[in-house]
N, C-alpha and C positions, 0 to 999 in steps of 0.2 A: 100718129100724132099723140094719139094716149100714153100710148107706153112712154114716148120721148117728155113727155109733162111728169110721167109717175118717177123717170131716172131723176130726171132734173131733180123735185119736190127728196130723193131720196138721197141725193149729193148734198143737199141743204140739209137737210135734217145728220146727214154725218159730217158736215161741216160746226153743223152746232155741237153736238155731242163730244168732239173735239178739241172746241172752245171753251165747252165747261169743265172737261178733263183738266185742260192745262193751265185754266184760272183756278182751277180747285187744288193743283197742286202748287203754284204761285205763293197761293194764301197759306199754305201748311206752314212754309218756308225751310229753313233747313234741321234736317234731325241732330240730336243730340250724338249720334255717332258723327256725324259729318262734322261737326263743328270740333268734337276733340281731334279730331286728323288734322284739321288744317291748324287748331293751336298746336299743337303736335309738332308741326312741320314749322311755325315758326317761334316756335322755341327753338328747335334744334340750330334753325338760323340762325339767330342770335345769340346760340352757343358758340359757335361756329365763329363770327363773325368779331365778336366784342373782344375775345383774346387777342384780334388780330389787328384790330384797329387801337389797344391799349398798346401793344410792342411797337405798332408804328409811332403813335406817340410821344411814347418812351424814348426813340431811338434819335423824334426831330429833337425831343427836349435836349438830349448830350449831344447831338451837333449843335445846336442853338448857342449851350453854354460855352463847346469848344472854341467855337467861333467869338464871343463876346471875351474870352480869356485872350484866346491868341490874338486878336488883333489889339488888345491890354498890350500883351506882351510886345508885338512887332513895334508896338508905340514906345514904348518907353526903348528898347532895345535902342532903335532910331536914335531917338533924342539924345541917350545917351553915347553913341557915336557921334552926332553931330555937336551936342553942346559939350562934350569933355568932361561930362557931372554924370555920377551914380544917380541914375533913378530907381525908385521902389513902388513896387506893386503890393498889396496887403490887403486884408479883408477890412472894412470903413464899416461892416454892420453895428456893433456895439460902441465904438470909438471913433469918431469922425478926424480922429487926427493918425490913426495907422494903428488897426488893430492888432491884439497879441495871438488870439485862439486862432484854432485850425478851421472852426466854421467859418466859410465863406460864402454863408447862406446869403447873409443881408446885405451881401454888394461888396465891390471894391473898389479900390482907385487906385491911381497912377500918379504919380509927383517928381519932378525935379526934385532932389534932396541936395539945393545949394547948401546949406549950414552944416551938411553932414549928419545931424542925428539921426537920421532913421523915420525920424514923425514926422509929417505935414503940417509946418507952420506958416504964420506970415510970411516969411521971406521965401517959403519955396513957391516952387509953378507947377499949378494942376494942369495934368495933362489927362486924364482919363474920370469921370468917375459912373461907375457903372451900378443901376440899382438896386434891389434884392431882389432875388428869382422870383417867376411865377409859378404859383400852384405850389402842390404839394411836393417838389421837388429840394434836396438838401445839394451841400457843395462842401466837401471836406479836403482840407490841404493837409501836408505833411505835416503833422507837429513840432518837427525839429526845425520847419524854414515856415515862420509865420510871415515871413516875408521876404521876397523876391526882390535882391537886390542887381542891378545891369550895370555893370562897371562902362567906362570908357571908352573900349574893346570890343563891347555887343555882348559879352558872356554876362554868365549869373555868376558864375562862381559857385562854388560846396557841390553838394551831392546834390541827381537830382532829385527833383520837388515831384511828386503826382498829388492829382487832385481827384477825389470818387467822387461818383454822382450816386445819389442815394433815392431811391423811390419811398412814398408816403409808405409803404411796407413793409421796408427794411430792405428793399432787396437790391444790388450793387448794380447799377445802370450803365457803368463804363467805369473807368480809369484812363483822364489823361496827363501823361508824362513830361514835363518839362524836363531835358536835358541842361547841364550847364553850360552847355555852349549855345545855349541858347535854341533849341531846336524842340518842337513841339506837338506831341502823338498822344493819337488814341491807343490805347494799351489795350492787347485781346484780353490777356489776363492779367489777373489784379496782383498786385507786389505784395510780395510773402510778410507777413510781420499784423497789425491790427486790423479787424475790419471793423471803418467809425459806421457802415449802416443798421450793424449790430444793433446800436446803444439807440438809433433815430427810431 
């Protein structure tokens, strides 16, 4: 009966001893090595991870745009098969009546060009108008076709048109191609002759 009181009294007594061990290193909390490891580890994360999720990005931004151009385009294409009138696509950011420049950062539109000149007035019919990009992102047209004219036929007509997508810096996010027959791609590679994200 003694002995079995003296195990007892000495299982408690290493039960406590135990308890102050693993409260005493609780309260230390973690070393100075342990903590650079784990910053360590997510830095490298982060390394890891932020180049990958900027490309994704990057990549919804030029569908997003491709998408908001081509269905520009399919529109006006339309209308001008069905109403027998040249419509015009063109950058509206600077000129609210049919821009002249190649950027087509600040939006564009769509219009019936009943009167024939080429600019959006009273007497034509908007059919599109689309507003300036979000973010830090540019939109560069060909220089020589500031704007996109769709004959009767569904065609553009002249050479085609591409338009670069340009990132906050500088670096060429896509090229897509309008064809004059009216058809409308992502281009892998950029068309030989200026690069506008140079200059952005």
């Amino acid at each position: 009966m003694h002995s079995a009181l003296e195990k007892l009294a000495a299982s408690i007594r290493t039960q406590e001893r135990l308890a102050m061990i693993s409260t005493r290193h609780r309260q230390q909390g973690w070393s100075l090595f342990e903590v650079a490891i784990a910053l360590a580890v997510v830095s490298l994360t982060v390394c890891i991870a932020l180049p990958s999720a900027a490309s994704a990005l990057e990549r919804v931004r030029v569908a997003r745009i491709q998408t908001e151009l081509g269905e520009t385009f399919l529109i006006s294409a339309r209308h001008a098969i069905a109403g027998g009138v040249a419509t015009v696509v063109c950058p509206s950011g600077h000129d609210p009546n049919c821009g002249q420049g190649d950027d087509w950062s600040g939006g564009w539109m769509a219009f019936a060009d009943l009167d024939g000149d080429r600019r959006f007035g009273a007497g034509d019919t908007l059919l599109r108008q689309v507003p300036p990009l979000a973010g830090a992102v540019r939109l560069y047209g060909s220089p020589e076709r500031s704007r996109i004219v769709f004959q009767p036929h569904g065609g553009s007509g002249g050479s085609n048109a591409s338009f670069t997508v340009c990132a906050s810096r500088g670096a060429r996010l896509g090229t897509l191609v309008l064809s004059n027959a009216g058809q409308f791609r992502f281009a892998e590679r950029a068309p030989p002759g200026r690069n506008p994200c140079a200059t952005f």
